[in-house]
N, C-alpha and C positions, 0 to 999 in steps of 0.2 A: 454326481453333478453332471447335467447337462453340461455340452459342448458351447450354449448358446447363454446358460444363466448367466454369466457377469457380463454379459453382452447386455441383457432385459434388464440385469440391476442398473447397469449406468445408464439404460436409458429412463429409468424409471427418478436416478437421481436428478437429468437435465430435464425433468420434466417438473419433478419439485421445483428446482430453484426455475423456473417458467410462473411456473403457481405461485411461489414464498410472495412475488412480487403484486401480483394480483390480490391476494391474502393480505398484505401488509396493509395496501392502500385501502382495502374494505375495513378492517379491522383498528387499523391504526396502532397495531404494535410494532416494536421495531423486528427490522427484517430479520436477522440474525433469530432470535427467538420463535418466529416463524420455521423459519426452516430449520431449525433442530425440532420442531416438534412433528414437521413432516417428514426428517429423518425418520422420527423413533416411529411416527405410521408406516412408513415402507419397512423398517426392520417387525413390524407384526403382521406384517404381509406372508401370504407364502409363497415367498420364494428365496432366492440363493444369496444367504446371509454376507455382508464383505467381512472378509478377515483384512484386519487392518493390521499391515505390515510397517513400523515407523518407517524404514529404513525406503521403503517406494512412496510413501506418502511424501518424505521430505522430500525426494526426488523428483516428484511429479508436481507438486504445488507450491514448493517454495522458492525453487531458482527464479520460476517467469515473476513469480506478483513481488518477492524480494528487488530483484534483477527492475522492473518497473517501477516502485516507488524509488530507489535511489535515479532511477533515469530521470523521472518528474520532478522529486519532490524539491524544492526551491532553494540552490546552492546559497544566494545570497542571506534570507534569513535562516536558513540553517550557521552556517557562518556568523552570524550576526547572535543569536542565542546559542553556540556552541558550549558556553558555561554548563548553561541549565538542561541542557540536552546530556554531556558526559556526566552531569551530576546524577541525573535519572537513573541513565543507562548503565553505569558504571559504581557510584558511588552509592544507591539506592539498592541496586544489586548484590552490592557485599552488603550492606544490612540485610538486608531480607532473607538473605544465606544463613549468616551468623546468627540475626535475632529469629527469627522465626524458625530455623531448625533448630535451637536450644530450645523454643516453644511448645515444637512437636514431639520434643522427647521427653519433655517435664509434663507436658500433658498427657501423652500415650507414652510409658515405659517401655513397653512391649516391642516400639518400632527404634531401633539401633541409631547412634548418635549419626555415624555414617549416613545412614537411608533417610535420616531427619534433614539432614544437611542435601541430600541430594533430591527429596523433596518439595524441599524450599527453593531451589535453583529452580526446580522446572515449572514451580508454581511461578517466579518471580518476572517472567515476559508478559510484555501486555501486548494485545491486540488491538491497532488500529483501525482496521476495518470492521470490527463492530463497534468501536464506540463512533465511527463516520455513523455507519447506518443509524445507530441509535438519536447523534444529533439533529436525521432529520429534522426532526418535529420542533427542536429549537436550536438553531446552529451555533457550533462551536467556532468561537473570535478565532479568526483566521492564526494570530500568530499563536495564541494556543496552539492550535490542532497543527500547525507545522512543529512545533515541540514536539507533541504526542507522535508523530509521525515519526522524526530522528530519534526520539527514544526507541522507539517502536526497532528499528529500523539495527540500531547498536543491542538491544538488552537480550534480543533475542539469541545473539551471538554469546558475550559473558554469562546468562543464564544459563545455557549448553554446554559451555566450558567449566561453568562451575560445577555443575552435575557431574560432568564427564569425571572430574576430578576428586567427587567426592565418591561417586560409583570404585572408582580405580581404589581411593582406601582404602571401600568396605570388601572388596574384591581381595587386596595384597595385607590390609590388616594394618598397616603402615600409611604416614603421611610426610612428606615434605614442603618444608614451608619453599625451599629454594627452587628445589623441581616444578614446585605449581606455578611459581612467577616465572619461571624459564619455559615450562609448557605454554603458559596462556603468553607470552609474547609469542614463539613461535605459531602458535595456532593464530591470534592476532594479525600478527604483519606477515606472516607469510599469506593468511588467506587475502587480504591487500591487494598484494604484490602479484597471485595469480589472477586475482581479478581484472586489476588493471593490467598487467600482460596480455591477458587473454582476449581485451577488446582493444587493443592497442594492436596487436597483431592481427587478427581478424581485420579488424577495417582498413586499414592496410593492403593485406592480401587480395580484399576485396575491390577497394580501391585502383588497385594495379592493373586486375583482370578487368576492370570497367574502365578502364583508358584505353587499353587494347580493344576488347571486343565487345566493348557498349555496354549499358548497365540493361539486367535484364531484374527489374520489376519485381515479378514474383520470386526469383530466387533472392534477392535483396530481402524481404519480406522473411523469409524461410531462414535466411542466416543470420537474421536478429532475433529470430523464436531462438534458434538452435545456442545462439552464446550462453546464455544464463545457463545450461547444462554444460557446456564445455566447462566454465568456469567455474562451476559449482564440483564436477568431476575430476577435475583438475586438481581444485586443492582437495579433495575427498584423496586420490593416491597419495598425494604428497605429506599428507596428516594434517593439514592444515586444517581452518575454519572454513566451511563448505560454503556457509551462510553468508559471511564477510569477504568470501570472494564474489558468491553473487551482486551481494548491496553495491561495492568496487566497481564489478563490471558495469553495473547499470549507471552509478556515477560517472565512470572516465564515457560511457554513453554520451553521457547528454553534453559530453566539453568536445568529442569526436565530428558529436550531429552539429557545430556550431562551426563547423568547416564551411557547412552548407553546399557541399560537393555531391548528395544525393539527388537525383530529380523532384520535381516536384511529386509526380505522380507515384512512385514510390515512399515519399514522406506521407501522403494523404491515404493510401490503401496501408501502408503500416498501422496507421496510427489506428485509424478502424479494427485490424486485425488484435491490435492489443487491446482496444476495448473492448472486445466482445473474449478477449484469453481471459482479462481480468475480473467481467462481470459474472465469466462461466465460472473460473476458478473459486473467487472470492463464495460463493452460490454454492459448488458442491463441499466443500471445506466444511459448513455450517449444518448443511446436509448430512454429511459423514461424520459428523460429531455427535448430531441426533441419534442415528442409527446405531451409535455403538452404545448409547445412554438404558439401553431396557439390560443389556447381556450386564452392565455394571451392576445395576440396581437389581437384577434375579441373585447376585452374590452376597447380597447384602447382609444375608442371615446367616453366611458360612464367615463372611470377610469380621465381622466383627466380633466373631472368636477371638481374632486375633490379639483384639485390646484386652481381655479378662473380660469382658460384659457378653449376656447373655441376648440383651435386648437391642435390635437395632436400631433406633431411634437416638444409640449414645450416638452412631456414625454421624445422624445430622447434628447433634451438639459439635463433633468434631470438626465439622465444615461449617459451621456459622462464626466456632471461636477461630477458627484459620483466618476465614474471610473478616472478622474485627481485627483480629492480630497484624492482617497484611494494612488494611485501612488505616488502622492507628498509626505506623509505622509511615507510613507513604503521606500522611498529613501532616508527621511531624516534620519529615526531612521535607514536605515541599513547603512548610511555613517556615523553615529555617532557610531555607534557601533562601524564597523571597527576602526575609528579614536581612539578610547577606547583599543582596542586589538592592533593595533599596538605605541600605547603609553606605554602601559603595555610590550609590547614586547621591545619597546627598553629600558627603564629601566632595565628591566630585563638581556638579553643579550646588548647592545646599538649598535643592527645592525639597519642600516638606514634601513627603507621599504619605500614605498610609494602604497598605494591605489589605484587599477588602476580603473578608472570611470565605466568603460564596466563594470566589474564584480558588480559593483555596480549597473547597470542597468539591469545585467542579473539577479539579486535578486531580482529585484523590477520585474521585468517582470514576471517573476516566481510565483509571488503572484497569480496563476489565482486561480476564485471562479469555483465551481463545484456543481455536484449535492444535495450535503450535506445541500448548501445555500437554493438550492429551496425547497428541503424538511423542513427544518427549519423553511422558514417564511411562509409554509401552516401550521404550527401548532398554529400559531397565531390565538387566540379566536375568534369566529363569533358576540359575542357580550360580553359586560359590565356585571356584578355582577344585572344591574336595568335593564338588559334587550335593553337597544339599541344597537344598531350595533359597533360592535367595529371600532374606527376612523382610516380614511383612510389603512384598511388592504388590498383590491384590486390592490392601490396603490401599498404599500409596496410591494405585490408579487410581480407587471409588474415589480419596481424598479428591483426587487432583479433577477428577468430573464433575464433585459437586462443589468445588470450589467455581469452575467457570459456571456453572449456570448460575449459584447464586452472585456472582458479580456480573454476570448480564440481568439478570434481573433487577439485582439493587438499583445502575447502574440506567436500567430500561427506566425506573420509574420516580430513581432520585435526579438524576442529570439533565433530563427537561426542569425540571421544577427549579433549581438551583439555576439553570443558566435564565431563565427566564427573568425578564428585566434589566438583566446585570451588566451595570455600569462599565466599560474598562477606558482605559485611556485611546483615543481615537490612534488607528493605523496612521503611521506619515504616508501622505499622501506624493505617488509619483506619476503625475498627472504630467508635471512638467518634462519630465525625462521621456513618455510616452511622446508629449508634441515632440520635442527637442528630437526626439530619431523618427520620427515621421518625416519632419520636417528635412532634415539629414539625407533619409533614404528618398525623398524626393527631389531633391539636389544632384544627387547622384544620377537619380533617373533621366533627368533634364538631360545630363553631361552623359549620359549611354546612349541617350535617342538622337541626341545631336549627332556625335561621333557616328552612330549606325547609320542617320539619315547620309550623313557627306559618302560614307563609304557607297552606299549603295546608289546613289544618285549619280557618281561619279562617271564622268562620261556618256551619260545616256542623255535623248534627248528631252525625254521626259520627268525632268529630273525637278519640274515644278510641282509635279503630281506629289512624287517622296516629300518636298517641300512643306505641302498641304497639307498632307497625311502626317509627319512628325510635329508640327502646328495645331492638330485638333490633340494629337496624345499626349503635346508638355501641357495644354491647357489645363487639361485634369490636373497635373504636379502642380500647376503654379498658383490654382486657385487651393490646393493643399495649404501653400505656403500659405499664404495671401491671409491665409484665415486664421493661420497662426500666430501671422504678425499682429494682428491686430488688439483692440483691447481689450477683458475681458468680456464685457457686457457684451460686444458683438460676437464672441466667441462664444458665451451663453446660447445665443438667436443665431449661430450655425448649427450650432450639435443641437436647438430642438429642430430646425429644418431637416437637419442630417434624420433625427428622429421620425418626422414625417413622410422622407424622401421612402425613409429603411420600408414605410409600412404601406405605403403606396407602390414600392418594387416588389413586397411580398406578394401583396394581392393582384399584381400585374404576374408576376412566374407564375401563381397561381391556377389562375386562368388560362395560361403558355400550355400548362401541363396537363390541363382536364378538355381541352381542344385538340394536342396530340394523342390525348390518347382518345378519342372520341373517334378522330378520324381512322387511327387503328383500328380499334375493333369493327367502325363500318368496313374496312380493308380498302381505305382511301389510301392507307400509307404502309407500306411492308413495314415488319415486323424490327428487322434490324435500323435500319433509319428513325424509328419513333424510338427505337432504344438510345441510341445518340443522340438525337434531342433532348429526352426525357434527363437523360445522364447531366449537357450543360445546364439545363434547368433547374436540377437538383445543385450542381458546383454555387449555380451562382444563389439559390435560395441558402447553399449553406453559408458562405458570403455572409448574407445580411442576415441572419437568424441569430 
């Protein structure tokens, strides 16, 4: 192997997820799909095959995009559907364990009660970022998809655990019912506990050194890549949950950032940085799943010796009846659940509901596995504690490959169709709380520009000037208020003005920026000065975009 080949493969990977994206929009498949299938073209390319190691993949791709969904995803409605979420994540997980590794072993004998059970754990995580990309084309009801997202977010963690644990019987031969509830809490709340340690101390530390000696920008930037590793490596020494210290960290994130003690300029070059971590990440993930799908399917003919059949074609009956088994399962517990929440609801208020099926299908379809699965069940042991081969793990993989494609696929071309039309109960609306701290935070500003104008006017003799000048700056707050107050109708006929203003300033920065740079390239204006221009141009078009 060349010095340079996994140099040319990963760029050949960031060159796919470039393309997936191009390809999706011509094609109109969902992305994910896309790019496993330009995976599986760069793995028939010749050049330097990736050996995928679970143990760097987790390390490399799951702290940041983990560590980032808990930073974003929305404390309040998570909180608010916590039910339905540890139901998913936790209580849907021990079924899927239980019922479908007794499934996998009454259906294939051949594969040990053990490695049935620890198949079913790594099958049991779903991926959120493919069913997002997939709802492009018909979007999934926001509080849906924040469900989908805390399940996502928890299942990935007791799916890993459960494996780990069923791995460990078929490994010592023995199981403990007492030791596995004593494992899975210390693995649990210990990974917690380093997570939120770990950005609790961190920002802090950082915090400290930027009182003293200024906050410097890009290193601010650099020490929020670098936590989701600390804290993912953190609990990795200490045995913890690696994954649930990441999630942790990126939670007590977002209660840290609400200090508002960062500068601006530093929140806005972050936040950049982490979309372009997340669109790369998410992009080669899908990539590298592709690419490992041709070396699966060349085993196809040796792997399903394994079952007693001669022919390979039983292995797809084996992965169509998985992927039913997982689906029937996962529709039942989500229609009983629902059935549970609107029984509790009508007690509580006793308004009739009724469960509409669709959404119940759009949940179960939702369930798709992703990359996380395949990386999972490569960390299954290559042999026994005595040294022979560990039973049917070959299997397990193809299982656990063709188990994700055909639920991206289902998934791809059942979940448009079913969300389409579909009725739900309207979002409450917090329109009011949006004015109400608008209105709040421009109050306040009134009473800073005040206080700033007296301090600074103080004594001079031109202290009319300051006057004038904090007089045109509260006017902008007051006519904030002003518009608040008012009734609705005329607060309709400000936000379409505000509408009109927003698209008349666009096309004014517009203009701003195809003049600066005009006079640039005639070399009317150095190069550094039309970059600064160009740059406010840009802040303030982001503004109103």
């Amino acid at each position: 192997m060349a010095p340079l080949d996994p140099v040319i493969t990963s760029l050949f990977f960031l060159l796919a997820v470039v393309i997936s994206g191009i390809l999706a929009r011509v094609t109109r498949l969902p992305l994910p799909l896309v790019q496993i299938g330009l995976g599986a073209a760069i793995a028939l390319l010749e050049i330097q095959a990736v050996e995928l190691r679970p143990e760097l993949f987790f390390l490399l791709f799951l702290p940041p995009l983990l560590f980032l969904d808990g930073w974003r995803i929305p404390k309040g409605d998570l909180l608010r559907d916590r039910a339905a979420v540890l139901a998913l994540a936790i209580g849907l997980v021990v079924l899927t364990v239980l019922g479908l590794g007794w499934f996998i072993h009454w259906m294939i004998p051949a594969v040990p009660l053990a490695v049935a059970f620890a198949l079913a754990a790594i099958i049991s995580p779903t991926d959120p970022i493919a069913v997002s990309a997939i709802s492009a084309r018909a979007p999934i009801p926001k509080r849906m998809m924040h469900i989908l997202e805390g399940e996502a977010l928890l299942n990935d963690a007791s799916g890993l655990v459960c494996m780990r644990l069923a791995v460990a019987a078929m490994l010592t031969g023995g199981f403990s019912v007492q030791q596995a509830v004593l494992s899975f809490l210390w693995l649990a709340l210990g990974g917690v506990a380093v997570g939120v340690g770990v950005t609790l101390g961190v920002s802090r530390a950082k915090q400290w050194v930027s009182d003293r000696l200024g906050e410097d920008t890009g290193a601010q930037v650099l020490v929020s890549l670098l936590m989701p590793f600390a804290a993912y490596l953190a609990a990795e020494r200490l045995h913890c949950s690696a994954i649930l210290a990441a999630v942790a960290a990126g939670v007590t994130m977002s209660f840290t950032e609400q200090t508002g003690l960062a500068l601006a300029a530093t929140r806005v070059r972050r936040t950049a940085v982490w979309d372009t971590v997340q669109f790369t990440a998410n992009g080669v993930i899908f990539v590298l799943l592709g690419e490992q799908m041709p070396a699966l399917l060349s085993k196809a003919a040796k792997t399903v010796k394994t079952t007693g059949h001669a022919e390979a074609w039983w292995l797809a009956i084996y992965v169509l009846a998985i992927v039913a088994a997982l689906g029937a399962m996962r529709f039942a517990w989500v229609w009983m659940s629902f059935r549970w929440t609107l029984f509790r609801a009508r007690r509580r208020d006793a308004v009739s509901q009724t469960a509409d099926w669709r959404l119940i299908a759009a949940m179960t379809l939702a369930g798709v596995r992703g990359a996380i699965t395949l990386a999972g069940v490569l960390t299954l042991p290559l042999h026994l504690h005595d040294g022979t081969a560990f039973p049917a793990r070959n299997l397990a993989i193809f299982l656990a490959g063709g188990v994700i494609l055909v639920s991206l696929v289902v998934a791809s071309v059942g979940l448009p169709r079913v969300l389409e039309g579909l009725k739900i109960p309207p979002e409450p609306s917090r329109q009011v709380e949006i004015d109400e701290a608008r209105v709040a935070a421009a109050q306040a500003a009134i009473q800073a520009i005040e206080g700033a104008q007296h301090a600074l006017a103080e004594g001079r003799a031109d202290a009319d000037l300051y006057a004038g000048a904090a007089a045109r700056v509260m006017q902008l707050y007051r006519q904030r208020i002003d518009a608040r107050a008012r009734g609705p109708e005329a607060l309709a006929l400000d936000q379409q003005i505000d509408q009109i203003e927003r698209k008349l300033r666009l096309a004014g920065l517009a203009a701003e920026r195809a003049e600066i740079f005009r006079r640039a390239r005639a070399r009317e204006l150095e190069d550094e000065e039309a970059r600064r221009l160009v740059r406010e141009i840009d802040l303030l078009e982001a503004r109103y975009s």
